[in-house]
DRENDO-1510 file (C-alpha; in Angstrom, 1 decimal, always signed):
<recs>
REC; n; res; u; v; w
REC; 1; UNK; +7.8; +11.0; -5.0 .
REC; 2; UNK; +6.1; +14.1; -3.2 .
REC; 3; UNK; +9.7; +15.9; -2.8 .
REC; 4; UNK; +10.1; +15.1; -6.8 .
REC; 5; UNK; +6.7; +16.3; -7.6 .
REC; 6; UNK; +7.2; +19.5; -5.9 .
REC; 7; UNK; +10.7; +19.8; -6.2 .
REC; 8; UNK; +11.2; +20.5; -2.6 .
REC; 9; UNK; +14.3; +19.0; -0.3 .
REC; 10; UNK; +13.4; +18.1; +3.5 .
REC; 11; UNK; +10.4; +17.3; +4.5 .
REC; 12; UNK; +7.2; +18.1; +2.2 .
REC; 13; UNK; +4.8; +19.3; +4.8 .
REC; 14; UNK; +7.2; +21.2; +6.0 .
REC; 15; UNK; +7.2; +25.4; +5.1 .
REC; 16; UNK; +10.8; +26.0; +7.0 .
REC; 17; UNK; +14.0; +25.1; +5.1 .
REC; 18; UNK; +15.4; +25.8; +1.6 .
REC; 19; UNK; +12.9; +23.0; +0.4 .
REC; 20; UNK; +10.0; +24.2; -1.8 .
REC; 21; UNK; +7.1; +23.3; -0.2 .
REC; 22; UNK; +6.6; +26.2; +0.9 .
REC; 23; UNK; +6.3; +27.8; -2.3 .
REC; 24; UNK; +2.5; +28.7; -4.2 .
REC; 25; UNK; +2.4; +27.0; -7.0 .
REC; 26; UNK; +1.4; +28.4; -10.3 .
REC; 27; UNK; -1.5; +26.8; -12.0 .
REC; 28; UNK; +0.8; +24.5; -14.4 .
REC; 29; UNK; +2.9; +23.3; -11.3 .
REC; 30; UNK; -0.1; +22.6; -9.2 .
REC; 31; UNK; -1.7; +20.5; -12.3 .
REC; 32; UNK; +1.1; +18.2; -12.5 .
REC; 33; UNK; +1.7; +17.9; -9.0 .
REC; 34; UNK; -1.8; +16.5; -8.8 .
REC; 35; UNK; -1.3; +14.3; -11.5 .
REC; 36; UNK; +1.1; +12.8; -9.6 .
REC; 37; UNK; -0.2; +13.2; -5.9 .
REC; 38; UNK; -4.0; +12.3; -7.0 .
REC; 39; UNK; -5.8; +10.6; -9.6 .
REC; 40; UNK; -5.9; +13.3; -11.5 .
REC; 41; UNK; -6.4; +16.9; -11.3 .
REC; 42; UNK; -9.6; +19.2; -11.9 .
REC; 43; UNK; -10.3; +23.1; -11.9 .
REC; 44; UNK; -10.9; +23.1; -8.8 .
REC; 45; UNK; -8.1; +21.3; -7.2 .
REC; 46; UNK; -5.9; +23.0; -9.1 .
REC; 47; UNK; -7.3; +26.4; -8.1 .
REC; 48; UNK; -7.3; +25.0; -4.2 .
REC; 49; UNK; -3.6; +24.3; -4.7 .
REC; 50; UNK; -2.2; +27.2; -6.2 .
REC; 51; UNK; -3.6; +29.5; -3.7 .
REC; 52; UNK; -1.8; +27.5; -0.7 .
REC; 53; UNK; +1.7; +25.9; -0.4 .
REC; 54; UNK; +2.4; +22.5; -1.3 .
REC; 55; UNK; +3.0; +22.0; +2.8 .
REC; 56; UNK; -0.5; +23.1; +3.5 .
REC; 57; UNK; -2.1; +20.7; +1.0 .
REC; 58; UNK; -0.1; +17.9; +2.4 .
REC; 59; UNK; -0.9; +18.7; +6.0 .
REC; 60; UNK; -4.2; +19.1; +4.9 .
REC; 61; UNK; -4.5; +15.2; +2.7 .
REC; 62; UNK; -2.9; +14.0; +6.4 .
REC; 63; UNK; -5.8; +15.1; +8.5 .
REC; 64; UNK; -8.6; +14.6; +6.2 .
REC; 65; UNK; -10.8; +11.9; +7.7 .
REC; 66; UNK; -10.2; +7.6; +6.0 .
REC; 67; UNK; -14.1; +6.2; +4.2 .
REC; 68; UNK; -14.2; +2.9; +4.8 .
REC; 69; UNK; -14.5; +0.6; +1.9 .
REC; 70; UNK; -15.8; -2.1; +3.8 .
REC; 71; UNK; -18.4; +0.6; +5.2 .
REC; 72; UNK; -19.6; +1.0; +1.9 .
REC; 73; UNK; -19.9; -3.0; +0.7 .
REC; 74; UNK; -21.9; -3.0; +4.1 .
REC; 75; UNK; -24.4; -0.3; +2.9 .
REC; 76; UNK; -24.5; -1.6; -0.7 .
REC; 77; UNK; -25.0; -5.0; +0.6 .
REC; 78; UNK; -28.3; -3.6; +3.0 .
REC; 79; UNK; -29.5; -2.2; -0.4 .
REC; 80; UNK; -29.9; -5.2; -1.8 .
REC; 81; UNK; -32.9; -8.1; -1.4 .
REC; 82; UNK; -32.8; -10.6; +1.3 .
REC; 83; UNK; -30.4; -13.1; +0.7 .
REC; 84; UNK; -27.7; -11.4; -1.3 .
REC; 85; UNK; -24.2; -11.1; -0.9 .
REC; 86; UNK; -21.2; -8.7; -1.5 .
REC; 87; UNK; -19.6; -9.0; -5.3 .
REC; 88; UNK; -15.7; -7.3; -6.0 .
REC; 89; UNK; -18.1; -5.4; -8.2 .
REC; 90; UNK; -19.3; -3.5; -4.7 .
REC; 91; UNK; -15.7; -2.9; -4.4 .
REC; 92; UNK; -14.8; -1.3; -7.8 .
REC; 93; UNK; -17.5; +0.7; -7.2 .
REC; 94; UNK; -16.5; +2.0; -4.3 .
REC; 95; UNK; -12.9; +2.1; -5.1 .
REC; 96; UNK; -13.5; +4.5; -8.4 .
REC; 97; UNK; -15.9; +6.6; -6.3 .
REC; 98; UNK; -13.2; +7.4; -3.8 .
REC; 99; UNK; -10.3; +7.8; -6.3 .
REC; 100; UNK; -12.8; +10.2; -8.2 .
REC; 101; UNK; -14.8; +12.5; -5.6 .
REC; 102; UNK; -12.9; +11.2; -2.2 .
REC; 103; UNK; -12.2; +14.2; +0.2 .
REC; 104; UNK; -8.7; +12.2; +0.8 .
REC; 105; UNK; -6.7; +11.7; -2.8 .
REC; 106; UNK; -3.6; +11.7; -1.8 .
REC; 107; UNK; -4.6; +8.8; +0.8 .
REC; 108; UNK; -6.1; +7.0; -2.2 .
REC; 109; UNK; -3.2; +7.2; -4.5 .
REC; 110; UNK; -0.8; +6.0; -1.8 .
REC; 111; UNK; -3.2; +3.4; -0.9 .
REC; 112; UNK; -3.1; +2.4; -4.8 .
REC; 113; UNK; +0.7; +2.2; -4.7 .
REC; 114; UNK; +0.6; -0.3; -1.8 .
REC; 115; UNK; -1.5; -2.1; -3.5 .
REC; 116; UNK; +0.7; -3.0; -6.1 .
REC; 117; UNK; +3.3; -3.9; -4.0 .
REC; 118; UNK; +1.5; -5.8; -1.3 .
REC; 119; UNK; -1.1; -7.9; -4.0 .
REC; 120; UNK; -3.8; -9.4; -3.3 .
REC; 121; UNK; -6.3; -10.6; -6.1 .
REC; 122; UNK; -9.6; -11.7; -6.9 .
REC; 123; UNK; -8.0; -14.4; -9.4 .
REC; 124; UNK; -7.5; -16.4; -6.6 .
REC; 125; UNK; -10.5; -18.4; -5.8 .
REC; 126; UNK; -9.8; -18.5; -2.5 .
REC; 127; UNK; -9.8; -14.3; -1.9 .
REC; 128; UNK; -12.6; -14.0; -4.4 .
REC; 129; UNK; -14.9; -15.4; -2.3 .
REC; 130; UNK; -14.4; -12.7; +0.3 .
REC; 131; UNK; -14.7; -9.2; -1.6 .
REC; 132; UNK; -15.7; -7.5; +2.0 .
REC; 133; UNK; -12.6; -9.2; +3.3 .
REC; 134; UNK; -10.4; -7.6; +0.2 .
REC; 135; UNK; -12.1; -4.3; +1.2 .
REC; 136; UNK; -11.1; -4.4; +4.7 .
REC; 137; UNK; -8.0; -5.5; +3.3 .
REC; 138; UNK; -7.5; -2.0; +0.7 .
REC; 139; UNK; -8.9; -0.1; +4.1 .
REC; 140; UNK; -5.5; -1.4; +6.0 .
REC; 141; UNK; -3.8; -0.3; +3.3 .
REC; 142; UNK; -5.4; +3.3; +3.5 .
REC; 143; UNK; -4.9; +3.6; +7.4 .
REC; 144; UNK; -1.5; +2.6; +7.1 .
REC; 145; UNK; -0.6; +4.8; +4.3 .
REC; 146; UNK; +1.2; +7.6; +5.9 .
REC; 147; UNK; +2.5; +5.9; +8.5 .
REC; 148; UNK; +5.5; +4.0; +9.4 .
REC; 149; UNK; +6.7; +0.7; +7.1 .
REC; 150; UNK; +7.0; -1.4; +9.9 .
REC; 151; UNK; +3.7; -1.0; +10.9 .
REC; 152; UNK; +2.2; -1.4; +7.7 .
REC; 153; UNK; +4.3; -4.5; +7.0 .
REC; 154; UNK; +2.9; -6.2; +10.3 .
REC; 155; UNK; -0.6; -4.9; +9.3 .
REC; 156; UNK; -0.2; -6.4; +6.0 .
REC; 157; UNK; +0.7; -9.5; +7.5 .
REC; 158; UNK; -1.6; -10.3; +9.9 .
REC; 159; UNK; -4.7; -9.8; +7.4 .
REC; 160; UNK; -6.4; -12.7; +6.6 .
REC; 161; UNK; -6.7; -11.5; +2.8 .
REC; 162; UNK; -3.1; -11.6; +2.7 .
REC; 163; UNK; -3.0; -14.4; +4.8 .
REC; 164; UNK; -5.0; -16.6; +2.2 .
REC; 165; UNK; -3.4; -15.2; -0.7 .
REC; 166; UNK; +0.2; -16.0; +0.2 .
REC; 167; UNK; -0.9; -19.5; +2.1 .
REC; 168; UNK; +0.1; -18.8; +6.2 .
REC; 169; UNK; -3.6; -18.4; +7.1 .
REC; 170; UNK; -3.6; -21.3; +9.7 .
REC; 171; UNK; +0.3; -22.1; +9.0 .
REC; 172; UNK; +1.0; -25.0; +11.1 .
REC; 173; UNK; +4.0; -25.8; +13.3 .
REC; 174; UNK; +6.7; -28.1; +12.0 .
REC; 175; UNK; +6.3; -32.0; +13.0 .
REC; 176; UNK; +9.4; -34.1; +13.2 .
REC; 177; UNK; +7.5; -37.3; +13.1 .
REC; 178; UNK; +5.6; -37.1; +10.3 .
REC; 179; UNK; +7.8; -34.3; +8.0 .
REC; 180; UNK; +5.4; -31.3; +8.2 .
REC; 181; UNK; +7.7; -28.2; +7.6 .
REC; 182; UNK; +6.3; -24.5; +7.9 .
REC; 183; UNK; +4.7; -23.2; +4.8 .
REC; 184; UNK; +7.5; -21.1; +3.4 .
REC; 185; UNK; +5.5; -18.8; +0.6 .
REC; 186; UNK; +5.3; -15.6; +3.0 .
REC; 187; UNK; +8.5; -15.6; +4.7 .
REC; 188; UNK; +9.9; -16.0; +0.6 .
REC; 189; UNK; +7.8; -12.9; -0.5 .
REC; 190; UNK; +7.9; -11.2; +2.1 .
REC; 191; UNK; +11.6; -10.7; +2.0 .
REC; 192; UNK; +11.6; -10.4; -1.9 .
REC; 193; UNK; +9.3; -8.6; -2.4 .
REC; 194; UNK; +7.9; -6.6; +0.7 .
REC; 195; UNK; +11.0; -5.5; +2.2 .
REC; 196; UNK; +15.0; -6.2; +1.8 .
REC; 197; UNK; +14.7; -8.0; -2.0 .
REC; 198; UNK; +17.5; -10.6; -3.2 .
REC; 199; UNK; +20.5; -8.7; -3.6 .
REC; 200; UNK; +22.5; -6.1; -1.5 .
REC; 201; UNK; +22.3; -2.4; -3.6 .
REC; 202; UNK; +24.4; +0.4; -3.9 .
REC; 203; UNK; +23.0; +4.0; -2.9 .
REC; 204; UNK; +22.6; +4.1; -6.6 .
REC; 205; UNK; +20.1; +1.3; -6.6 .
REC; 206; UNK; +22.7; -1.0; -8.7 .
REC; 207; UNK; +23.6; -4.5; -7.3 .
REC; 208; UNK; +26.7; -5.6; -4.9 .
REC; 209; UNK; +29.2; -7.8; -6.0 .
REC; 210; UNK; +31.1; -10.4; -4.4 .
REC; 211; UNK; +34.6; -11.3; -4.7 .
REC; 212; UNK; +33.4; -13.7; -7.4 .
REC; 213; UNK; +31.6; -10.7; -9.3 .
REC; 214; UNK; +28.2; -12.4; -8.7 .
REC; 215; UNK; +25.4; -10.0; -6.9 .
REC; 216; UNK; +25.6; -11.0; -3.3 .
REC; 217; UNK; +22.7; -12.2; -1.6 .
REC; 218; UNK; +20.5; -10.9; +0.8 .
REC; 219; UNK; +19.5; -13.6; +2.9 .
REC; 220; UNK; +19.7; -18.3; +2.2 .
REC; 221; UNK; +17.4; -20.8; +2.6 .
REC; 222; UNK; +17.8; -21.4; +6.4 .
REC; 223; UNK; +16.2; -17.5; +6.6 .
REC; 224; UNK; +13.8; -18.6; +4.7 .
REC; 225; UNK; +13.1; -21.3; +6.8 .
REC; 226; UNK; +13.7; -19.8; +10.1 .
REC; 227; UNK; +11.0; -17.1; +9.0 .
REC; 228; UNK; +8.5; -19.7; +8.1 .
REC; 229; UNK; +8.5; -20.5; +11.8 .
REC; 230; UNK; +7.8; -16.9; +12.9 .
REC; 231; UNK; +4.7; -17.6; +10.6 .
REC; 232; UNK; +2.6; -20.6; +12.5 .
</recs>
């Protein structure tokens, strides 16, 4: 999405190469680069872009320091009279501040992408009742945003947000003698949804066919099953 934005080939941090991103941007380029790269762009990020390349703001969005949600529920939460607790509202709050005035909006933007992909939500009754947990939950997305997938994908999965949103918090072992099978629900989505999807693709993005013209399958039942183990 960065290569597209600035219309660059190679890597975008990088100034070397035929790639643009080592090209100064006028002031209409830089605008919608940062629409796409940020929440939004102001006067002043727009002048901060164009007198730079699009490989020094990148390198600089890498380094800039990660706020904490969770630190800021925590200083909210001491704000507030004896006895209170956290709301998700402490969390929009914080969430809009750093999307707004954050130091780090590329961070944030790609922290908001992840989001979508790996959900979790407040509608279920079970997260909602831990809006600290869901902000330590958007923080692991945030540290994990420029890394590498596999890392973020174990991250992912071994929070206890996403853990009680997709049901393999406290997943227990199968038990031959009284029928107890692994909760499958992860080991489904995370395959659909989080990583390989139902059907084989083309480098065009268009579904494999069989030999029977039907899209061919990523992985059966008894991967879904064998997964479920991994998860107990």
């Amino acid at each position: 999405v960065l290569l597209a934005a600035c219309g660059g080939a190679g890597s975008p941090a990088s100034d070397s190469g035929s790639g643009t991103a080592a090209v100064q941007p006028t002031a209409a380029e830089a605008s919608r680069f940062l629409a796409q790269a940020t929440f939004g762009p102001t006067e002043s990020s727009i002048t901060t872009l164009s007198t730079q390349t699009y490989g020094d703001w990148l390198n600089a969005q890498f380094g800039a320091p990660q706020t904490l949600h969770r630190d800021y529920m925590d200083r909210r939460l001491g704000e507030l009279p004896v006895g209170s607790t956290s709301s998700s509202n402490h969390l929009v709050e914080s969430f809009w501040s750093q999307a707004v005035t954050g130091t780090d909006p590329l961070r944030q933007r790609v922290a908001f992408a992840l989001s979508q992909i790996f959900v979790v939500s407040f509608n279920d009754g079970n997260v909602a009742q831990y809006p600290r947990g869901v902000a330590s939950y958007l923080d692991t997305l945030g540290t994990h945003a420029f890394g590498n997938y596999r890392e973020l994908l174990e991250a992912v999965t071994l929070h206890p947000m996403m853990g009680l949103y997709l049901s393999h918090l406290r997943n227990q072992k199968e038990d031959a003698r009284t029928g107890r099978v692994p909760d499958e629900n992860y080991a489904r989505e995370v395959m659909q949804l989080f990583s390989v999807g139902l059907y084989e693709l083309d480098e065009q993005g268009r579904k494999r066919t069989g030999s029977n013209g039907q899209p061919i399958e990523i992985y059966t039942d008894a991967d879904i099953q064998g997964l479920a183990r991994v998860f107990t």
